[in-house]
C-alpha positions in Angstrom: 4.2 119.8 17.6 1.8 120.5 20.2 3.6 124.1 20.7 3.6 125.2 17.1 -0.2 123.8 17.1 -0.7 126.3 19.8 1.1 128.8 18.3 -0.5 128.7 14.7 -3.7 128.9 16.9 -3.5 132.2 18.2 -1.9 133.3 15.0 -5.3 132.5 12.9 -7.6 133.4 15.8 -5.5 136.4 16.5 -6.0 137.7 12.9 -10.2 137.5 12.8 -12.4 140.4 13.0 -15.2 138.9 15.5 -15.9 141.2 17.8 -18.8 143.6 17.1 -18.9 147.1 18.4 -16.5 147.7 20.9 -17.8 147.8 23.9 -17.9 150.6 26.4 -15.0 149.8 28.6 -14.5 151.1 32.3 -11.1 148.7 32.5 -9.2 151.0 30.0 -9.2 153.6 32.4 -9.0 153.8 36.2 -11.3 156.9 36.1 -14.0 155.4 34.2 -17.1 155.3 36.4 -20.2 153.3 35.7 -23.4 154.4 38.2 -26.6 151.6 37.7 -29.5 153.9 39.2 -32.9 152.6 40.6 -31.9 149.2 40.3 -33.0 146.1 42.6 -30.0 144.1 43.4 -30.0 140.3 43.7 -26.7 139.8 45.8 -25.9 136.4 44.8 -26.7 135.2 48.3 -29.7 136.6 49.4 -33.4 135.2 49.0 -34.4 138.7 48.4 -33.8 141.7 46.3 -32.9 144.9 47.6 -35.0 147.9 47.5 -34.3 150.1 44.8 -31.0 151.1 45.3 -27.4 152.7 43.3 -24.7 150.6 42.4 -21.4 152.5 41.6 -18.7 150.4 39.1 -15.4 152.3 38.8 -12.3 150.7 36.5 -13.4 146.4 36.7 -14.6 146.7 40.3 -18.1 147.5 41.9 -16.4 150.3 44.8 -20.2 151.4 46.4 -23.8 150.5 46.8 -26.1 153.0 48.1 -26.0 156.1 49.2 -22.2 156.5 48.7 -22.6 155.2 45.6 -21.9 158.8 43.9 -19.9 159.2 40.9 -16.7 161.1 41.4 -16.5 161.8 37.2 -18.8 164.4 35.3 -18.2 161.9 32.8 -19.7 158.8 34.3 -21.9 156.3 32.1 -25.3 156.8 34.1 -27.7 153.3 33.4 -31.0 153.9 34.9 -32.2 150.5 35.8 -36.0 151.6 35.8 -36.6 149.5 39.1 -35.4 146.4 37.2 -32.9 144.0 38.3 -29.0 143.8 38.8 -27.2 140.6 39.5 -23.9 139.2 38.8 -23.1 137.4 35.6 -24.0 133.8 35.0 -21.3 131.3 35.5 -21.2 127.8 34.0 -18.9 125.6 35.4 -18.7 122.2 32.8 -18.0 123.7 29.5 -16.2 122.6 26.5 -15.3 125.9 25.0 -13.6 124.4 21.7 -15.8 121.1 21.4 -19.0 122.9 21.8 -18.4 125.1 18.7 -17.8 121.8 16.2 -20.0 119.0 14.9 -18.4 115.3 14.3 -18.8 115.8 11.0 -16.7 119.3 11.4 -14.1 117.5 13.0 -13.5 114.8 10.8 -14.0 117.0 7.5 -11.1 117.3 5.9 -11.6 120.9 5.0 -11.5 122.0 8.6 -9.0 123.8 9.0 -7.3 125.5 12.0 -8.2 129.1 10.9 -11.9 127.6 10.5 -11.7 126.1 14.2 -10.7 129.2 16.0 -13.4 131.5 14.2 -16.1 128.9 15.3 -15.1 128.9 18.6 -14.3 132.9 18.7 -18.1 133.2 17.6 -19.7 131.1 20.1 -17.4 132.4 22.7 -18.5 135.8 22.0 -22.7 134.2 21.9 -21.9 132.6 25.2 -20.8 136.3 26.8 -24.4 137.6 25.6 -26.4 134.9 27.1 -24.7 136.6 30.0 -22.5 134.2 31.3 -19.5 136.1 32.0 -16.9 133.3 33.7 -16.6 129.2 32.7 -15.2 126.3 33.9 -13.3 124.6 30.8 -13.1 120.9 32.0 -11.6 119.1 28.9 -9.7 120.6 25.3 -7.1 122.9 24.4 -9.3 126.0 25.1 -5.6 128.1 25.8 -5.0 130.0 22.8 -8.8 131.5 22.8 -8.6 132.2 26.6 -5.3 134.4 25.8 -7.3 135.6 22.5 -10.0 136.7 25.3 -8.1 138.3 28.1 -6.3 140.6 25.3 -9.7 141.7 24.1 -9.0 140.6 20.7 -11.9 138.4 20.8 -15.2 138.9 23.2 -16.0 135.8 25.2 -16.4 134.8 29.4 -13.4 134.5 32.0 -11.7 131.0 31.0 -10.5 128.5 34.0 -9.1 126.3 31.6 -8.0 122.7 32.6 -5.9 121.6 29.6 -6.9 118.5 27.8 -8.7 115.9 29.5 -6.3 113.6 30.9 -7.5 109.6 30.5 -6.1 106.4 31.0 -5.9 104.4 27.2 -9.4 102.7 26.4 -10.8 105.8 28.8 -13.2 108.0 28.6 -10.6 110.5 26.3 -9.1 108.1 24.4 -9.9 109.9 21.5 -8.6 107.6 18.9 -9.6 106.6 15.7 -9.9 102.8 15.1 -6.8 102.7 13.3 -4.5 104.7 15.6 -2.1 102.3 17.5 -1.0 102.8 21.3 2.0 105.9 21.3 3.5 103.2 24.0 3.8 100.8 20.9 4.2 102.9 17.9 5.9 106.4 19.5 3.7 108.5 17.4 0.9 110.1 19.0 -2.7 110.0 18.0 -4.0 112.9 16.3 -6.2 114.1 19.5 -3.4 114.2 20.9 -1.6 116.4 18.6 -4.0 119.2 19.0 -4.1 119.3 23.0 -7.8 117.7 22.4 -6.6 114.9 25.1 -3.9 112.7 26.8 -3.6 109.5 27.3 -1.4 108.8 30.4 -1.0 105.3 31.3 1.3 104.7 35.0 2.1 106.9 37.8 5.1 108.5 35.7 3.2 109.4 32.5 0.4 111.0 35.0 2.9 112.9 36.7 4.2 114.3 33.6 0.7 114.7 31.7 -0.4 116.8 34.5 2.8 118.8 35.0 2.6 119.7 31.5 -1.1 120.9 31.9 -0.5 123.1 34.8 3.3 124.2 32.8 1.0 125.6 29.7 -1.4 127.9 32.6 -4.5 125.1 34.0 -6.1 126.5 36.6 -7.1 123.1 37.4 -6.7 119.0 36.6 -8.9 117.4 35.0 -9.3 113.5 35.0 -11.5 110.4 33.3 -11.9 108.0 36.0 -14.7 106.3 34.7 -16.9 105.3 31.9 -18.4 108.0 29.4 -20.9 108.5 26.8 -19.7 110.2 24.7 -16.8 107.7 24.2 -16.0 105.3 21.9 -14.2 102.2 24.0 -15.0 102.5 27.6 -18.4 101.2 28.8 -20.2 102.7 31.3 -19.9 101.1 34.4 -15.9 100.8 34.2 -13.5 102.6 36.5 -10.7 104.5 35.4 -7.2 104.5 37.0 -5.9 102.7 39.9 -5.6 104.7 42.8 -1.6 105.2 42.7 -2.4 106.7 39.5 -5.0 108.9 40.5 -3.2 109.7 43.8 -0.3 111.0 41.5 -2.1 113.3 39.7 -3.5 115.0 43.3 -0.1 115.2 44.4 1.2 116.7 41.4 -1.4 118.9 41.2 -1.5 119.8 44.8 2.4 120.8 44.8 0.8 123.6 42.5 -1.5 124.5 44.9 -4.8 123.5 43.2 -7.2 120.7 42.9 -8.0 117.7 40.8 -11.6 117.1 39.1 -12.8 114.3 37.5 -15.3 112.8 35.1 -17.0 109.2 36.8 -20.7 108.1 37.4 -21.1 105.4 39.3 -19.9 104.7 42.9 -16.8 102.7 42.6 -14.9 105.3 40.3 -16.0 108.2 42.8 -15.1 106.4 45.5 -11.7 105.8 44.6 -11.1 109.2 43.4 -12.2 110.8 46.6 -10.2 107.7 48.7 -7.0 109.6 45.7 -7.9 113.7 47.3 -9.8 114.3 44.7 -12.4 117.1 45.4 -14.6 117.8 42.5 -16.9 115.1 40.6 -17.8 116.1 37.7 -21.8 113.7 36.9 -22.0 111.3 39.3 -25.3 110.7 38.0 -25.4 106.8 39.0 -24.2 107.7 42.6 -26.1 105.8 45.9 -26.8 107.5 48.8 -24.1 106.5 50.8 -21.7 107.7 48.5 -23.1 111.1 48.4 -23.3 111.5 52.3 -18.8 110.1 52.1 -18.9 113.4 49.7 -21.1 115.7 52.1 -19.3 114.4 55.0 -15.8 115.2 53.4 -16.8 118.3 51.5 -16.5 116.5 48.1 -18.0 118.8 45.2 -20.5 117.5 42.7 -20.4 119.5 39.6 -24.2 118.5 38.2 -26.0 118.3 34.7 -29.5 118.1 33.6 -29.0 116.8 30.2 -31.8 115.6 27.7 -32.6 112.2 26.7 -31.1 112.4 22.7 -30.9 114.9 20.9 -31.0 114.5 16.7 -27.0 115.1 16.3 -26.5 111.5 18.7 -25.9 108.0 17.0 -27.9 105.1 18.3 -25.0 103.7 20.3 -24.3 107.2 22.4 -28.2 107.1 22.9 -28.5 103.7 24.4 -25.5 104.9 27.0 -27.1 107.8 27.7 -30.4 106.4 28.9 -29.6 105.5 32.8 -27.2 109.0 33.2 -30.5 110.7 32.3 -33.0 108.7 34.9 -30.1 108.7 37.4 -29.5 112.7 37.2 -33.0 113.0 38.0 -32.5 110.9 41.3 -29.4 112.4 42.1 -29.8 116.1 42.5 -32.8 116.1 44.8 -30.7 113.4 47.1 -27.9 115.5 46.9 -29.1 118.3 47.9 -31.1 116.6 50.5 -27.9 115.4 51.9 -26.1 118.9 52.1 -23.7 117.8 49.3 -21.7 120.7 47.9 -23.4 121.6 44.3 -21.9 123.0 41.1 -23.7 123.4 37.8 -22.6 123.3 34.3 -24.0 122.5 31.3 -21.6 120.2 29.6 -22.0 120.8 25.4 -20.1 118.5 23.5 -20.1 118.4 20.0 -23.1 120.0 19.1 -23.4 123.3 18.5 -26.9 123.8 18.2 -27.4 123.4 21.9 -25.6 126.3 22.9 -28.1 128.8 22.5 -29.8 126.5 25.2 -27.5 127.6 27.9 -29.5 129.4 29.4 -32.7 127.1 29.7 -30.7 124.4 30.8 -30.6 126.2 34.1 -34.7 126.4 34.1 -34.5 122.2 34.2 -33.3 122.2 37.8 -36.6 124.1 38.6 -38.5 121.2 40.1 -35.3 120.5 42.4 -34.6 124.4 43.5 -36.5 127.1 44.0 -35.5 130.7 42.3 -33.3 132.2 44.7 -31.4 128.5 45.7 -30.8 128.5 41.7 -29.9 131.7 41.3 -27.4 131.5 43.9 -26.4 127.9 42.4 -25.1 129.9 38.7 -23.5 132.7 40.5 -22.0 132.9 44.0 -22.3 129.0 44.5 -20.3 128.1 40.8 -18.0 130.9 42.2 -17.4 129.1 45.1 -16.3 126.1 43.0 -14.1 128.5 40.7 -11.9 129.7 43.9 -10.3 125.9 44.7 -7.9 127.1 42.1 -6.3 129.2 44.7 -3.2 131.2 43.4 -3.7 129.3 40.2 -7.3 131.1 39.5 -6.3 133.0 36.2 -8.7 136.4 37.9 -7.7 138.4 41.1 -11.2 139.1 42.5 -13.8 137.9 43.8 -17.0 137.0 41.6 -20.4 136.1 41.5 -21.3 138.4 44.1 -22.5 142.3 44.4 -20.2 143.3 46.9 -18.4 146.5 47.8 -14.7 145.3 46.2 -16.1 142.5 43.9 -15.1 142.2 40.3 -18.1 144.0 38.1 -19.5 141.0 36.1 -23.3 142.1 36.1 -26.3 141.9 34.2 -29.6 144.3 34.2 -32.4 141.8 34.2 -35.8 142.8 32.9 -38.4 141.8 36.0 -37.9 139.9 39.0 -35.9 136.3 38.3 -36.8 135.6 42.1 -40.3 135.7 41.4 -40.5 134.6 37.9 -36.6 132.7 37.1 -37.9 132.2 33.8 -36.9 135.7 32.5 -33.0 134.1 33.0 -34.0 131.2 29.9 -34.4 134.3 27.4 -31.3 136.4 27.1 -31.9 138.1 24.2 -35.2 139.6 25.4 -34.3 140.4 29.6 -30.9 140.9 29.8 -30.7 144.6 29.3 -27.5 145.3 30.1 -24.4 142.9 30.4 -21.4 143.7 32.1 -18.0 142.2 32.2 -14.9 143.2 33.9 -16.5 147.0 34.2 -16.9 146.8 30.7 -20.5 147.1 28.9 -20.5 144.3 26.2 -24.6 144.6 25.7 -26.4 147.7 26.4 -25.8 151.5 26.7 -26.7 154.0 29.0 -30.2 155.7 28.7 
């Protein structure tokens, strides 16, 4: 069922028209040159920009940067940056890229239908490419079909690392059941999350092994896990842990046979500390983590894949803002101590469910300000979420490297009006300051002057 799902999902998205113009695209030909001129390059790393400066893209790679940066084509799309800035493209690394395009009240309506999901998502996939964020972290939800839709150009949108379906113990935090919906273990059938690669529920060390194994079979660049309490869930409180640790340590095992990692969703320090005790190496929250459990994670080079979210928003019931309230105070404790402690850090932004928030993508980024200054943010949503992205190893779905300007790097890049080292503001309004946006050596926003 779950196959013909899949299939009937690239059929529907396959057939819609949403991409706009096409875009000007170096990667259809090995000869196409793209030369940014007079630019002032953020590297990803530096706390600096360069002086003004050429940056030479030919085919999906950036092959020179100054001086040598000459065109070999007569041909060659010429941007003249007018002394403005070039960086690499935004990278979010806790997305939902099917839930963030629907409402509850989409979900549950009975008109929804699967055509009506994929267009959603096709559209806010290709919204989410022009806010400049060019490569995501998919941590939860069968994202496959519209990462395939992508990568064939038949709809615009960022790089995909897709994880699959959250993987959750039953009464976890994606148990995604209705009230009515009895245990598969008792009834055989399975729930109707379930049935649309929205979730699994995986209960023992056998039906972890297989839930993950089937992830990784249908192309996850990486695991993902509930090991704790959510809220955003309907059964699992928030202080609970998730998994014993022969489960957990199964899904590590299986997914480190495929040479990649295992991330998962937990808050408090019980739940982290047993994942990490299980080889796990991402975190995704931790918001209600002590300080002795973030130094275990610096001291064993444990990511922590971080939020900022807001108190409520208008779309949240009463119950889900009642759980919410300690994640929010504790995020604010938590990523000053983390960084304090030289814990590894990720950001992502985490949409689920409403869709109004992702034209906030951008500005979510601005709410670490009083935590980071410009250049450690900067570097924290490009080369630092890149970072993150490569524990996928030979399962990454992109040969390259990315969030970087680097002779040989992958040509993800956006013009940027001003300087976002000395005013990182200009980053929270895409529409108005990024110029130009660039992905895989192809213009998707902009033209040459």
């Amino acid at each position: 069922m779950i196959t013909a799902y899949l299939r009937a999902a690239l059929a529907a998205a396959a057939a819609l028209l949403v991409s706009p113009a096409t875009p000007l695209a170096a990667k259809d030909s090995p000869a196409t040159e793209v030369v940014f001129t007079n630019v002032r390059v953020f590297d990803g790393t530096a706390d600096t920009l360069s002086a003004p400066t050429t940056v030479l893209v030919r085919g999906h790679l950036i092959v020179a940067i100054g001086s040598d940066a000459a065109p070999a084509s007569a041909e060659a799309i010429v941007i003249d940056g007018t002394g403005q800035t070039l960086m690499p493209g935004l990278i979010d690394n806790h997305v939902h890229m099917m839930f963030n395009s629907l409402s509850p009240a989409q979900m549950a309506s009975t008109e929804m239908s699967l055509e009506k999901v994929m267009q959603l998502s096709a559209a806010q996939s290709q919204a989410m490419l022009m806010r400049g964020f060019t490569s995501v972290r998919d941590v939860g939800g069968p994202s496959f079909p519209l990462k395939t839709l992508i990568d064939s150009g038949k709809v615009m949108g960022p790089r995909i690392w897709p994880s699959g379906p959250m993987i959750s113990q039953t009464s976890g935090h994606a148990d995604l059941r209705g009230p009515d919906e009895p245990s598969r273990r008792f009834s055989g059938k399975m729930s109707k999350a379930e049935e649309i690669w929205a979730s699994v529920i995986a209960d023992g060390r056998d039906e972890v092994l297989t839930a993950v194994r089937e992830n990784l079979r249908r192309g996850a660049s990486q695991i993902k896990l509930a090991a704790g309490g959510g809220t955003s869930s309907e059964y699992d409180p928030l202080d609970v842990t998730q998994y014993t640790l022969d489960e957990m340590k199964a899904a590590v095992d299986a997914a480190s046979d495929w040479n990649t990692y295992v991330t998962v969703h937990a808050y408090h320090p019980k739940s982290v500390r047993r994942a990490i005790e299980a080889g796990v190496k991402v975190i995704e929250h931790g918001n209600l983590l002590d300080e002795d459990t973030l130094k275990l994670m610096a001291d064993k080079g444990i990511w922590l894949s971080g939020q900022m979210l807001v108190d409520s928003t208008e779309a949240m019931d009463p119950k889900r803002r009642e759980k919410r309230k300690p994640v929010v105070e504790g995020q604010k404790i938590v990523w000053p101590m983390a960084k304090r402690l030289g814990v590894k850090l990720a950001w992502g932004t985490d949409f689920l469910f409403e869709p109004d928030l992702n034209a906030q993508q951008n500005a979510y980024i601005l709410r670490l300000k009083p935590y980071f200054t410009s250049a450690e943010l900067l570097r924290l949503v490009t080369s630092g979420n890149a970072e993150l992205l490569a524990l996928s190893g030979p399962r990454t779905p992109y040969e390259g490297r990315l969030g970087v300007i680097e002779e040989g790097a992958l040509a993800d890049l956006i013009l940027v009006r001003g300087d976002p080292l000395a005013d990182i503001d200009v980053i929270g309004d895409p529409a108005r300051n990024f110029m130009v946006i660039m992905k895989d050596g192809a213009i998707v926003k902009g033209q040459a002057r």
